[in-house]
C-alpha positions, -999 to 999 in steps of 0.1 A, spaced: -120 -831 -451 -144 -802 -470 -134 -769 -456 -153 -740 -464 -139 -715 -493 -155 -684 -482 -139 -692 -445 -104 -697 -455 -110 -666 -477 -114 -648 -445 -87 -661 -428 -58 -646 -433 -31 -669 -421 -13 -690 -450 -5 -718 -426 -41 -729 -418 -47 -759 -438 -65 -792 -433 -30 -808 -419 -25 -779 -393 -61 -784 -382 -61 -819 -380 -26 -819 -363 -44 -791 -336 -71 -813 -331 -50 -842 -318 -28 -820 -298 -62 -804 -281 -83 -843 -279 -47 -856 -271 -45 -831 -235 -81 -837 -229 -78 -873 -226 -52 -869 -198 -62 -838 -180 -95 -834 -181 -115 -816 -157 -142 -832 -134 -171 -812 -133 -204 -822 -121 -223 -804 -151 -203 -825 -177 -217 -857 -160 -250 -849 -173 -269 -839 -206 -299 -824 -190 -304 -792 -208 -322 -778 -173 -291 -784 -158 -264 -777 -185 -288 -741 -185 -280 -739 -150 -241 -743 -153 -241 -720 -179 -259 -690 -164 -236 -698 -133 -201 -697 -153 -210 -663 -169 -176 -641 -156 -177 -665 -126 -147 -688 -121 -150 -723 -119 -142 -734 -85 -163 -710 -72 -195 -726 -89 -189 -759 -82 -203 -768 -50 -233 -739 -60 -243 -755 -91 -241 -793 -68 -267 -772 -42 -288 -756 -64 -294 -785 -85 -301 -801 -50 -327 -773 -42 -345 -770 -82 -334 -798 -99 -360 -791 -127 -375 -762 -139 -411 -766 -125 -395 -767 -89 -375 -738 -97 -407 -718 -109 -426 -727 -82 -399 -720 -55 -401 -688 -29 -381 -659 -51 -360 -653 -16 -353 -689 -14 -340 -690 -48 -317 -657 -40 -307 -677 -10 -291 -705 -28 -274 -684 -54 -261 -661 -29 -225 -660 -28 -219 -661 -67 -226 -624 -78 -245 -609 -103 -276 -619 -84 -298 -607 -107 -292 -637 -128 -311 -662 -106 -338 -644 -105 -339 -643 -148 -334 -681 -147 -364 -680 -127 -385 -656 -145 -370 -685 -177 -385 -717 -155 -419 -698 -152 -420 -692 -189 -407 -728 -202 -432 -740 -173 -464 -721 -184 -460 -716 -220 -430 -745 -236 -443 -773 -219 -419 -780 -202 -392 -778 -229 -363 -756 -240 -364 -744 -272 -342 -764 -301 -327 -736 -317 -301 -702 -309 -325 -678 -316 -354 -693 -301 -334 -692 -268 -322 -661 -268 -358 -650 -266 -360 -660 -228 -344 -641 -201 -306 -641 -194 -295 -658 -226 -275 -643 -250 -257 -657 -285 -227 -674 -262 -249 -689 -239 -280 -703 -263 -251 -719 -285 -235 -736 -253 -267 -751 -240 -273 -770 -277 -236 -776 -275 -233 -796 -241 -268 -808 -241 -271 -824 -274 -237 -822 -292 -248 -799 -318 -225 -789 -347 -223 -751 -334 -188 -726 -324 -189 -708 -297 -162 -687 -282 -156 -682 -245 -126 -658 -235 -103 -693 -230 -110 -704 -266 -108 -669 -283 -75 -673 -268 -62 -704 -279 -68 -697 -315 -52 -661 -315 -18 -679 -300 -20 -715 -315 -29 -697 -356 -8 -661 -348 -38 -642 -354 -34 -603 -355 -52 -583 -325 -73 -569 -351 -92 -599 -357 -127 -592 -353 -154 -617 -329 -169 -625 -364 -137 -641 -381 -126 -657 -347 -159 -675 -348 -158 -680 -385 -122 -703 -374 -139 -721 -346 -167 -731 -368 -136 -745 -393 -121 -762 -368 -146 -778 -351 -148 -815 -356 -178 -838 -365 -199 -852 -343 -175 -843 -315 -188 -809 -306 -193 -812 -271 -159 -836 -263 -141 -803 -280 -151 -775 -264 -152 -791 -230 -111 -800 -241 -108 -760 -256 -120 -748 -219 -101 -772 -204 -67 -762 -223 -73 -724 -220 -78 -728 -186 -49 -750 -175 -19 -746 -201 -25 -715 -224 -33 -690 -194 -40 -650 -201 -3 -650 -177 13 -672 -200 1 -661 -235 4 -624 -226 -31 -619 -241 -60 -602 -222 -96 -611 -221 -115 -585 -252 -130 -570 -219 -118 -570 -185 -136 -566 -151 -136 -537 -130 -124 -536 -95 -153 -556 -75 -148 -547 -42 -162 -511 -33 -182 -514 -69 -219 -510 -73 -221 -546 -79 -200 -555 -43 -225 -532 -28 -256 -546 -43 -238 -578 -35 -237 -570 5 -271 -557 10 -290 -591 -4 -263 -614 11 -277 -594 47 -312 -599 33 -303 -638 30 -292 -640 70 -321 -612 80 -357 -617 78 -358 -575 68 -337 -545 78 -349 -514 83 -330 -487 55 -313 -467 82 -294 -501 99 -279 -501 63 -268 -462 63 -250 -475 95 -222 -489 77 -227 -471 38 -231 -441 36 -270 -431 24 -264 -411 -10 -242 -437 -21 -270 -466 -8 -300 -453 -16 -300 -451 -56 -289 -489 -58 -314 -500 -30 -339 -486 -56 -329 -498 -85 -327 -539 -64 -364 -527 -60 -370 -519 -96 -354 -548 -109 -376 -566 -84 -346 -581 -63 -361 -566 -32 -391 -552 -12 -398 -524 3 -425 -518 34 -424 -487 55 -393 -484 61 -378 -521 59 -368 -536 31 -364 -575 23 -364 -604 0 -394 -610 -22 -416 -639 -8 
């Protein structure tokens, strides 16, 4: 096996050699063969739909996208549909998962591979992380699952995994982590390994068990701008429109009123008169 120079340069532990790696690729393939997970998105190599699971997993746990991802597919199961589809339908469907504003970029994306890719995803990291809502972790997955590129990438589970299974020092840096996962990463296997890396973070070598906390941890959701923001389109999803003041019933106004006009400015929401309500 050829492993890079300049990479082991950079990694600092003696006791990474081609027989450790090959030895923690069996034990990682070896668990995934008996325990692993069965998720709708891995029964499929539609990049539309890999996109979709993606977006959906960002800081989201997995049990709680599972039967979304199986609807939404249900409701847009390409991107033309999605494109074309009512911007309060499409809120509708994701409501429930948070961060709302996230459907309404993979939207804005299905308008924008509709009208000017044909159609098409781009083939390449940087290319995708031109279109709304992607980012370096996410363009790298969709190649990854899709079509079992040769590419690292490195969720909180995985950056996890290789700080406990190669007794890397805390002040490793998100470069050199990556730098290892690209060294470790087997050929032609790319997508069979991260799904087994996820799979082991997730279900043996735990934050609880490994003592080691995600590089950034979420704040308290509930009574957070985000819960609130949260509330106010889930009301929109069961109500036609509301008038302002029915809100400043149960929130107080000067807390409500600067994020009801910022889900207006990030075009989440309309306002007529007095009422507000999904986008049409």
């Amino acid at each position: 096996m050829h492993t890079p120079k300049r990479n082991l340069q950079q990694i600092r532990s003696s006791s990474i050699t081609s027989t450790t790696i090959l030895a923690f690729r069996k034990k990682i393939f070896s668990f995934y063969k008996k325990n692993a997970r069965d998720l709708p998105w891995r029964k499929t190599t539609n990049p539309y739909n890999i996109l979709v699971s993606e977006v959906m997993l960002q800081q989201t746990q997995v049990d709680r996208v599972k039967e979304k991802y199986i609807l939404w597919i249900k409701q847009f199961p390409d991107f033309e549909t999605l494109a074309k589809a009512p911007l309060s339908h499409v809120l509708t469907v994701w409501s429930g998962l948070g961060y709302n504003s996230r459907a309404k970029r993979l939207q804005d994306l299905a308008k924008i591979v509709v009208t000017d890719l044909h159609g098409v995803l781009p083939d390449g990291p940087e290319e995708l992380q031109k279109l709304p809502g992607i980012g370096p972790y996410t363009s790298k997955s969709i190649l990854i699952f899709a079509k079992n590129r040769p590419l690292a990438t490195v969720d909180t589970n995985i950056r996890r995994i290789l700080m406990h299974e190669f007794s890397l020092p805390t002040t490793y840096s998100e470069k050199q982590i990556e730098e290892l996962a690209l060294l470790l990463l087997p050929r032609r296997r790319s997508r069979d390994w991260h799904n087994a890396l996820m799979d082991y973070g997730s279900l043996v070598l735990t934050s609880k068990k490994t003592g080691i906390a995600p590089k950034t941890k979420q704040s308290t959701f509930q009574g957070s701008t985000r819960w609130y923001r949260g509330q106010i389109l889930k009301l929109l999803t069961e109500k036609k429109n509301v008038t302002k003041k029915s809100i400043y019933t149960n929130y107080e106004k000067e807390l409500i009123d600067p994020i009801i006009k910022n889900l207006i400015s990030e075009g989440l929401i309309c306002e007529k008169k007095d009422r507000i309500s999904l986008p049409t």
